[in-house]
TORGUGU-939383 format. One record per residue: residue number from 1; residue in three letters; x, y, z of N, C-alpha, C, CB in turn. Coordinates in nm, 3 decimals, padded with zeros to 5 digits. Last residue first. Glycine has a CB too. Example, Ala and Ser with C-alpha at 12.3 -4.5 7.8 and 13.67 -1.06 7.14 Angstrom:
2
2:SER:01.285:-00.225:00.708:01.367:-00.106:00.714:01.290:00.003:00.787:01.408:-00.060:00.572 $
1:ALA:01.319:-00.569:00.780:01.230:-00.450:00.780:01.320:-00.330:00.780:01.131:-00.447:00.905 $
% end
This chain:
106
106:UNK:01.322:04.026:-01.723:01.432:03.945:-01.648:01.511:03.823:-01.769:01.343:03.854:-01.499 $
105:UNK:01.135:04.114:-01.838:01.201:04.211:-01.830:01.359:04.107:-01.767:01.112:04.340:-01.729 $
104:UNK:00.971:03.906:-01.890:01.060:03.935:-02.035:01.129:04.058:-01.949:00.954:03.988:-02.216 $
103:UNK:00.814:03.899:-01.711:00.904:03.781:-01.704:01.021:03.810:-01.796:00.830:03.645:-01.746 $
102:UNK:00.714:04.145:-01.670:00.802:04.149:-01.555:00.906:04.002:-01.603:00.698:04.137:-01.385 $
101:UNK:00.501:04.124:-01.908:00.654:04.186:-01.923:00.711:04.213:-01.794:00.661:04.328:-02.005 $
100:UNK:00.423:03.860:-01.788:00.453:03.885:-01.918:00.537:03.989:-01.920:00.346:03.905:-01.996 $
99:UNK:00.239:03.991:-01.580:00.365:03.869:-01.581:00.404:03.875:-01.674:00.349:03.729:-01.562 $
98:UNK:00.101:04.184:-01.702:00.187:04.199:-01.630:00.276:04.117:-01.576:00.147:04.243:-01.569 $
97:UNK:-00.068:04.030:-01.891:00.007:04.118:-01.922:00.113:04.181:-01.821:-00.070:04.196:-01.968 $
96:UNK:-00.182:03.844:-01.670:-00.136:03.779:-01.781:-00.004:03.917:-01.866:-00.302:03.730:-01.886 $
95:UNK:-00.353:04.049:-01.564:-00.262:03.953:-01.517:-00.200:03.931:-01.579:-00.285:03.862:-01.480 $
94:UNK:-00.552:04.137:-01.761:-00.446:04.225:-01.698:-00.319:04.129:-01.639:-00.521:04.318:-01.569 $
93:UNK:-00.652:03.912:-01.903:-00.571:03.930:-01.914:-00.454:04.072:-01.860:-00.603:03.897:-02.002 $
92:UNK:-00.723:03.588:-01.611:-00.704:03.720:-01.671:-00.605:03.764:-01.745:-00.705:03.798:-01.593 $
91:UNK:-00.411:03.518:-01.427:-00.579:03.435:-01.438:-00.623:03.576:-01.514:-00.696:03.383:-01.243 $
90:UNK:-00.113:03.245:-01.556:-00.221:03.426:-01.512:-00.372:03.410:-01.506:-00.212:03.573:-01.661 $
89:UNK:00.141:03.086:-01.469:00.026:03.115:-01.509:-00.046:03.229:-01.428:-00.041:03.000:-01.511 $
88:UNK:00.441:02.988:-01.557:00.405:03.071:-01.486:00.264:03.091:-01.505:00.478:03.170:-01.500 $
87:UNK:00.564:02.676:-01.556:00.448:02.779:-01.630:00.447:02.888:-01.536:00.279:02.714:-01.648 $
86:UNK:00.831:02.485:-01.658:00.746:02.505:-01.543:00.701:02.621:-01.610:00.807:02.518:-01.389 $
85:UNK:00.981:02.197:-01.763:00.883:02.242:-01.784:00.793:02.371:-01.674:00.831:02.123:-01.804 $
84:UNK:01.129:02.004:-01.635:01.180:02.096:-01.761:01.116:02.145:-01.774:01.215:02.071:-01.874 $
83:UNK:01.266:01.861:-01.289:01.161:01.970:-01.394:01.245:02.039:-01.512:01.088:02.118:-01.294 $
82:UNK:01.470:01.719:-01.244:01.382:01.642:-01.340:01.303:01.765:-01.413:01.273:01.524:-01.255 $
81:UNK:01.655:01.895:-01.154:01.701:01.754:-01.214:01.564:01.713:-01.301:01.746:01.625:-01.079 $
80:UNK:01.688:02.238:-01.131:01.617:02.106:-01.102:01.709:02.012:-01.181:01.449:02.099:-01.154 $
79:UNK:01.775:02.495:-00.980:01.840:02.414:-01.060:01.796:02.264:-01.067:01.967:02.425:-01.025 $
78:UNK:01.655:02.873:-01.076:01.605:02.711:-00.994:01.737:02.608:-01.049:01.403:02.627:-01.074 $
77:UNK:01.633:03.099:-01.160:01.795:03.026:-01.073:01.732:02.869:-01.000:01.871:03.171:-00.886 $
76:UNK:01.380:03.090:-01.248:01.532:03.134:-01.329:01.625:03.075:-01.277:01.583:03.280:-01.327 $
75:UNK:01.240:03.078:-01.021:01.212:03.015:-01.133:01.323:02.999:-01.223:01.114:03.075:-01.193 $
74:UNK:01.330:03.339:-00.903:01.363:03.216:-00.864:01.308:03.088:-00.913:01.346:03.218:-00.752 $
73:UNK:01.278:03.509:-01.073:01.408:03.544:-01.066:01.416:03.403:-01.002:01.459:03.688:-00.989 $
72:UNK:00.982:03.512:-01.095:01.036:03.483:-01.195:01.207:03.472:-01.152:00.989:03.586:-01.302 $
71:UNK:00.907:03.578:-00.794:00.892:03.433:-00.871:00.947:03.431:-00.991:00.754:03.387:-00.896 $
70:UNK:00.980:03.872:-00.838:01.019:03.725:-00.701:01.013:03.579:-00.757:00.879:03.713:-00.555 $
69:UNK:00.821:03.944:-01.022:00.970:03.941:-01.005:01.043:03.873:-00.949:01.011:04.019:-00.967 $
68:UNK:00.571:03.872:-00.916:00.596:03.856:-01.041:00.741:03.821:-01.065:00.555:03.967:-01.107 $
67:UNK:00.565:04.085:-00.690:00.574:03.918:-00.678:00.594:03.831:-00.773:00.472:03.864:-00.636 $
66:UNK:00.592:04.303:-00.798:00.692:04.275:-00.747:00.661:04.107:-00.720:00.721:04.374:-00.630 $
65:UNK:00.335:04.325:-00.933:00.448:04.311:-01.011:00.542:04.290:-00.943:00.477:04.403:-01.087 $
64:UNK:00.108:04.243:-00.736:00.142:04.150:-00.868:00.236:04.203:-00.939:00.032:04.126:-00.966 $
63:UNK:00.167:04.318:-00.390:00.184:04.311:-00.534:00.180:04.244:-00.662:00.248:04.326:-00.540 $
62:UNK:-00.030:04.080:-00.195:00.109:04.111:-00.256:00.110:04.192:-00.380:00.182:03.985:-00.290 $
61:UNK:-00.309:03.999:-00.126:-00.274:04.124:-00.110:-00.131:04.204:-00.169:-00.281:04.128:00.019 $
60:UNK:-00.378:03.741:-00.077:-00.256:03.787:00.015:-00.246:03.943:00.037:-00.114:03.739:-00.053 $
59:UNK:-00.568:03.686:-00.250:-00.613:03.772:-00.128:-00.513:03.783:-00.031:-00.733:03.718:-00.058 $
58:UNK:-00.253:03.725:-00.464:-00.407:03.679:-00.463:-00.497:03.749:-00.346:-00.415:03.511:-00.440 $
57:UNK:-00.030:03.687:-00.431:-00.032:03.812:-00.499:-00.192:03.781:-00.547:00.102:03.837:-00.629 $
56:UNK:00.092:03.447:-00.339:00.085:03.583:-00.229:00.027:03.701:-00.311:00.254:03.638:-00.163 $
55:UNK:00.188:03.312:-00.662:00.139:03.319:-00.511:00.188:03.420:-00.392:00.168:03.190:-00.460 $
54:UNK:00.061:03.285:-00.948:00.112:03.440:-00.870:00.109:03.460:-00.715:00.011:03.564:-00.918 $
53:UNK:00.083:02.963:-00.999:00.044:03.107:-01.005:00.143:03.200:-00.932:-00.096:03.125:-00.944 $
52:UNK:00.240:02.708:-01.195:00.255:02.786:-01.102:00.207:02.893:-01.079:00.338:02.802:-01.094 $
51:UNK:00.300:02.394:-01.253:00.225:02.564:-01.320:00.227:02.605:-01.158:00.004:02.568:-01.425 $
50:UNK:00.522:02.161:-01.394:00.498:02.266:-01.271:00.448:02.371:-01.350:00.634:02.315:-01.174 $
49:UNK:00.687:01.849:-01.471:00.626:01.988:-01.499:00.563:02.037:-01.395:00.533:01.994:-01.604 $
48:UNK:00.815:01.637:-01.424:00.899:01.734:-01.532:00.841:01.880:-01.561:00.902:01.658:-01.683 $
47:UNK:00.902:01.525:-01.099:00.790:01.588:-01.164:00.838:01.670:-01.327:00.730:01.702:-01.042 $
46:UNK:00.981:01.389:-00.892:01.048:01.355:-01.014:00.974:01.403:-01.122:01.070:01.216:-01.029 $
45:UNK:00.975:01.499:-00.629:00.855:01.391:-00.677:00.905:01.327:-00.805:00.697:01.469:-00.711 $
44:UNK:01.149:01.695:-00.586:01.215:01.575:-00.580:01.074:01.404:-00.613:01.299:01.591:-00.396 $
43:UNK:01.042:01.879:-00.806:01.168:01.826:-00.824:01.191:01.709:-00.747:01.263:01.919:-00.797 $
42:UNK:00.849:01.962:-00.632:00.805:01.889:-00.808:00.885:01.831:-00.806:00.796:01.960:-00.957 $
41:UNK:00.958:02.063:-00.449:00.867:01.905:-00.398:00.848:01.895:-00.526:00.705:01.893:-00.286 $
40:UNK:01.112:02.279:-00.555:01.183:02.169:-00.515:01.103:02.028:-00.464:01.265:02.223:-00.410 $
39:UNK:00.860:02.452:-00.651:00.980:02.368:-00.718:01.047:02.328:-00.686:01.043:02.390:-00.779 $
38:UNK:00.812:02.512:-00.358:00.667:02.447:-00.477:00.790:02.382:-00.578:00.525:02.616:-00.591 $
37:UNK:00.976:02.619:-00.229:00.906:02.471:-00.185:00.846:02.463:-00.270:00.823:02.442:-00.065 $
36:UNK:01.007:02.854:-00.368:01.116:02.755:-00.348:01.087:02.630:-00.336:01.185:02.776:-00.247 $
35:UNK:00.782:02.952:-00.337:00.790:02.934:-00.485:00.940:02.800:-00.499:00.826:03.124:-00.570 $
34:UNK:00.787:02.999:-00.085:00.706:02.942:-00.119:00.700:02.962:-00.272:00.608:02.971:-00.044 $
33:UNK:01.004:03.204:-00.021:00.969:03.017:00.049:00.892:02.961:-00.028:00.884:02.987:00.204 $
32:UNK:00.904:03.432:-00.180:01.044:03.333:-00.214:01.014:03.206:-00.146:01.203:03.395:-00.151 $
31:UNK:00.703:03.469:-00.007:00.678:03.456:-00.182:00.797:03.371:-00.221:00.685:03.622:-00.282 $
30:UNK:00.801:03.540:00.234:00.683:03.430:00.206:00.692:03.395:00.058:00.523:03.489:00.241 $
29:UNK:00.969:03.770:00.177:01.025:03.666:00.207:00.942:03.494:00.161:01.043:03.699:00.355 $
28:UNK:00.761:03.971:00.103:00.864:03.934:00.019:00.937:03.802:00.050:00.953:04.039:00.017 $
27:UNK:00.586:03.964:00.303:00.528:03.877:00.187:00.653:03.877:00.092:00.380:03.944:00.110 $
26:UNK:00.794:04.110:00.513:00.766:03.927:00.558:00.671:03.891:00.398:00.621:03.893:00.765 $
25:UNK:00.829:04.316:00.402:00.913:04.209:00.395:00.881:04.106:00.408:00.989:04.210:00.455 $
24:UNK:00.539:04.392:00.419:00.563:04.389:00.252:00.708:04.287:00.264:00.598:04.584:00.162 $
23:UNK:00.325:04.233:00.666:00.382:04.342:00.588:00.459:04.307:00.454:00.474:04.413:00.677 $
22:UNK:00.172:04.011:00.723:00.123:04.068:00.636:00.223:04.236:00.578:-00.025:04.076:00.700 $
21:UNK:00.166:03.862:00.951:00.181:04.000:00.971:00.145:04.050:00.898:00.274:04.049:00.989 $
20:UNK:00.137:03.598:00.893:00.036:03.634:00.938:00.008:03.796:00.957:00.032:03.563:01.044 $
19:UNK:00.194:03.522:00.493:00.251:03.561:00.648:00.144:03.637:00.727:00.393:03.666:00.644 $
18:UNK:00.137:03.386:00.239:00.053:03.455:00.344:00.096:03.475:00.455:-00.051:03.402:00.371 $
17:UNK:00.153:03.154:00.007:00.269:03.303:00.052:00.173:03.415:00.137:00.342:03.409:-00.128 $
16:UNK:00.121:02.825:00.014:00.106:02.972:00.039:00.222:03.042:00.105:-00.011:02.994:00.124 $
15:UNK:00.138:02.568:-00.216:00.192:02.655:-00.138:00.183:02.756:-00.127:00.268:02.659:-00.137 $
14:UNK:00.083:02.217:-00.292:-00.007:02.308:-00.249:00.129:02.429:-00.144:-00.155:02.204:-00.145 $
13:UNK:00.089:02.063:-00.557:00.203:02.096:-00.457:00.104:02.214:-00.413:00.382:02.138:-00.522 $
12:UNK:-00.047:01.764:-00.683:-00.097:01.906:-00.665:-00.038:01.932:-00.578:-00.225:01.942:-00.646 $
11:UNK:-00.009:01.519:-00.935:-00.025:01.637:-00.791:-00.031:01.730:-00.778:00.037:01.657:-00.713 $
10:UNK:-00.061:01.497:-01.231:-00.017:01.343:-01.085:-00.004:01.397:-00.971:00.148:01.244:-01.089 $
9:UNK:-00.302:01.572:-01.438:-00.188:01.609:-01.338:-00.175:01.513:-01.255:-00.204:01.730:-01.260 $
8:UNK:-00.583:01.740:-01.448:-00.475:01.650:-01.586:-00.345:01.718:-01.521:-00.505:01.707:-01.810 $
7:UNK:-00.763:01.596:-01.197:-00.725:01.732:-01.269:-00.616:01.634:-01.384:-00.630:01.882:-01.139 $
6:UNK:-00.931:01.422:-00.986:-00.917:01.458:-01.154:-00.896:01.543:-01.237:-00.987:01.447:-01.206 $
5:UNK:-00.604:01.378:-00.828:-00.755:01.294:-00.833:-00.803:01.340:-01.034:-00.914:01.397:-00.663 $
4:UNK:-00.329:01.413:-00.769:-00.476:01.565:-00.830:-00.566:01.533:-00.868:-00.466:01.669:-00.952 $
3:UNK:-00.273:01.402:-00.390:-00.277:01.351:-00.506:-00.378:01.497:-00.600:-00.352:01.177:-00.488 $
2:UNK:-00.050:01.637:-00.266:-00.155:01.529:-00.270:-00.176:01.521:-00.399:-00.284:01.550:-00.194 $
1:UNK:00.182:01.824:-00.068:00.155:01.756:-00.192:00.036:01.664:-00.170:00.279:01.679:-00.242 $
% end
């Protein structure tokens, strides 16, 4: 976590899904740690909101629909106290369309 100086935001939870092996379990696993740790340091910062990309699914190389899935299913079963608010965000709209119906498929 650090501060987000001048972004419109009180921090910036910084978390990669990049295992050094790079196979498909270890980025399945990486993707879950690291969507876990990104909403539980919002949560205990006392944060009500959280955006969140498609992490491991950038020059990780991860799938963008199975990582999609990963992060939406544990976005879903999150059980915060303070976050009410969390985004899934897309860069693009292929992106954007494929989070979109992996999020509505769940």
């Amino acid at each position: 976590m650090t501060d987000a100086y001048e972004l419109d935001a009180e921090y910036v939870v910084h978390a990669a899904a990049m295992p050094h092996s790079g196979d498909g379990l270890a980025m399945t696993e990486s993707a879950r740690d690291a969507t876990r740790n990104a909403l539980e340091t919002a949560d205990e910062l006392g944060a009500t909101s959280l955006a969140l990309p498609a992490l491991g699914c950038g020059v990780a190389g991860f799938a963008l629909r199975e990582g999609a899935r990963i992060i939406g299913e544990k976005i879903l079963r999150f059980d915060p106290e303070s976050l009410a608010d969390v985004r899934f965000i897309a860069y693009g709209e292929g992106e954007f369309e494929t989070i979109r119906t992996v999020s509505n498929s769940l």
